[in-house]
N, C-alpha and C positions, 0 to 999 in steps of 0.2 A: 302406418309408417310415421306421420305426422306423430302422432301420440308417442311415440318411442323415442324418435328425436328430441320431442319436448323432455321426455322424462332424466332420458341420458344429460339434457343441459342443464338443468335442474340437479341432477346428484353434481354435475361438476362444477354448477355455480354454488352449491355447499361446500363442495372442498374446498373452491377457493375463498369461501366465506370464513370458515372453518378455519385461517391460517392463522396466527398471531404470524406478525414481521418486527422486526428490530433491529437496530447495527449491532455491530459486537461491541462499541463502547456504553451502549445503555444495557448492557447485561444483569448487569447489579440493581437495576430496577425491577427483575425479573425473579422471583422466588423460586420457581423450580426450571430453573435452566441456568446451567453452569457452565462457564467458560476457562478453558486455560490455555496457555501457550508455552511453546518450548522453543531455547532458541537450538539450532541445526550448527550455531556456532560462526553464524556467517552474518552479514548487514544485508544478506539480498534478500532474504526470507524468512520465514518465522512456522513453524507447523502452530496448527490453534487446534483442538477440541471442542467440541460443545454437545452436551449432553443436556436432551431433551424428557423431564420427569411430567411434562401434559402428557393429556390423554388427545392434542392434535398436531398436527406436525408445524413449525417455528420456521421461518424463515429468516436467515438472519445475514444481514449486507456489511460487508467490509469495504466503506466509498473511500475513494483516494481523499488523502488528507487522514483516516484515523490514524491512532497513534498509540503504538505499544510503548508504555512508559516502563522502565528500568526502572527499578527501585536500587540499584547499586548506585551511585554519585561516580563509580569510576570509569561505568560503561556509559552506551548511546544508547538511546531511544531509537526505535524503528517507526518509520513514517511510511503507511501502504500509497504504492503506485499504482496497483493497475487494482479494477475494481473486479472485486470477486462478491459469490456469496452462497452459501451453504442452506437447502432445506434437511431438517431433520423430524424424521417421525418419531410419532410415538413412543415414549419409554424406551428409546435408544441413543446412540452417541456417533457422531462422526466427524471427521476431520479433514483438515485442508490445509495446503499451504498456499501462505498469501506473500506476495510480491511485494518487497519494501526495500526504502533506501535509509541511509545512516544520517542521523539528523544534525548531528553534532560530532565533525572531525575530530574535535578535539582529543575526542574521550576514543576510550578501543571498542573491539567488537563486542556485541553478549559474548558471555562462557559458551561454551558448547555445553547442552540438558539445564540453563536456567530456565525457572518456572516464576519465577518472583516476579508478574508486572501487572501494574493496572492501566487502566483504557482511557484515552482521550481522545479528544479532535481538533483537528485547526481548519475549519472552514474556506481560510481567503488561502491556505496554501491548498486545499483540496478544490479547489476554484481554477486555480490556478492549471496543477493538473489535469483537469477537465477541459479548460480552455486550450491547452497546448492539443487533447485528442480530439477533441470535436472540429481544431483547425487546423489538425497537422500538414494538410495541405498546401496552405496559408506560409507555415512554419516552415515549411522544406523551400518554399520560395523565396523565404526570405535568408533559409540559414546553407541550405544547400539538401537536394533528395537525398544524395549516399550520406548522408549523418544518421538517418531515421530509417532504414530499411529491413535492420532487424532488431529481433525482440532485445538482443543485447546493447546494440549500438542507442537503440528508444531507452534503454533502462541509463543509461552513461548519460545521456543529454538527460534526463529526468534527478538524475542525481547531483549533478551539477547543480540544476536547477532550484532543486531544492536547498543545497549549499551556497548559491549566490541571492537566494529568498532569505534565507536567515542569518547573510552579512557573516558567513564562516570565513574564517581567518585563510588569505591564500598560501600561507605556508602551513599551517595546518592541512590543508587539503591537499598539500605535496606531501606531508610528512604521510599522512589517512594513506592516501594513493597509492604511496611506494611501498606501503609495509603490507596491506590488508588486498590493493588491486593488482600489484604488478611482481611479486614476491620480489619484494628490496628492491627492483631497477627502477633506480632513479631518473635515468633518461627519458624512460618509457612512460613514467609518470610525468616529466615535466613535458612530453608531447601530446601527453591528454587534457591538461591542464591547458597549453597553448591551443589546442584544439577547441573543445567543449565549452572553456570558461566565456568564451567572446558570446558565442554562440549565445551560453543562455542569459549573459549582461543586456544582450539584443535581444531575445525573445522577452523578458520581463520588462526592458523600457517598453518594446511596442505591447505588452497587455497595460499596463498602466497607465499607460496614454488610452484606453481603448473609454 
């Protein structure tokens, strides 16, 4: 019995020896693993592909903070929120969709079916991110529980967030809001705005004092 348990640990401490790991932005260091992404036509998501040409299976991590960069100058880059990540085997391909917010009000959404992007990261904004889940508890104390209760309301404070990180313009992110979050209603965007903005201006001072 002992013998068999040994043996069984053993094959699965090679699998997991066996694994190559990676993020999706160091892709391009990898010669037989390819990645692409499509945009769904929206700022909250992104479909990715990754096709795996080893002969072991790849695991590969999309940490909050990576960064789908748009190669168009007239659209926005997507910055991933919530952390995900894909193993794939063997001389096969599969796919995911990852959780991201709009990086830059300014500009509009991806096209709906662009494939044009290359891969980055911003660390102290994926820091960040990390630091608002590991203390959301913390955060609901300070900013109020019913802001953070669902996965939408956590994606709205997360996007602000991310837009009062990179000092976005606040009429841009009324302009962004009404067109892209609220179909045109202006109101309803300037009450998420009066909402959320305070919100994450407060949860950023109290991380940078941290």
């Amino acid at each position: 019995m002992k013998q068999t348990l040994f043996i069984i640990a053993l094959i699965i401490s090679t699998n997991v020896l066996s694994q190559t790991q990676g993020s999706f932005f160091d892709l391009a260091d990898y010669s037989n693993v390819d990645i692409s992404a499509t945009s769904n036509g929206t700022y909250k998501s992104i479909n990715v592909k990754i096709s795996n040409f080893t002969n072991e299976n790849i695991k590969v991590d999309f940490p909050e903070g990576g960064i789908f960069v748009n190669k168009s100058n007239l659209e926005q880059n997507l910055l991933v929120l919530f952390y995900d990540y894909l193993v794939i085997e063997p001389n096969k391909s599969s796919y995911i969709l990852i959780g991201t917010a709009c990086a830059n009000p300014k500009k509009k959404i991806p096209s709906k079916g662009r494939t044009n992007w290359s891969y980055s990261y911003d660390k102290k904004v994926g820091d960040l991110i990390r630091y608002y889940k590991n203390n959301r508890s913390f955060i609901e104390m300070v900013t109020g529980p019913e802001f953070h209760e669902t996965q939408a309301q956590r994606h709205n404070f997360l996007q602000m967030c991310v837009w009062v990180y990179y000092n976005a313009d606040k009429e841009q992110i009324l302009t962004f809001s009404t067109k892209y979050i609220f179909g045109n209603n202006k109101e309803q965007a300037k009450e998420f705005i009066d909402l959320f903005y305070p919100m994450a201006v407060t949860f950023i001072n109290v991380y940078k004092e941290l």
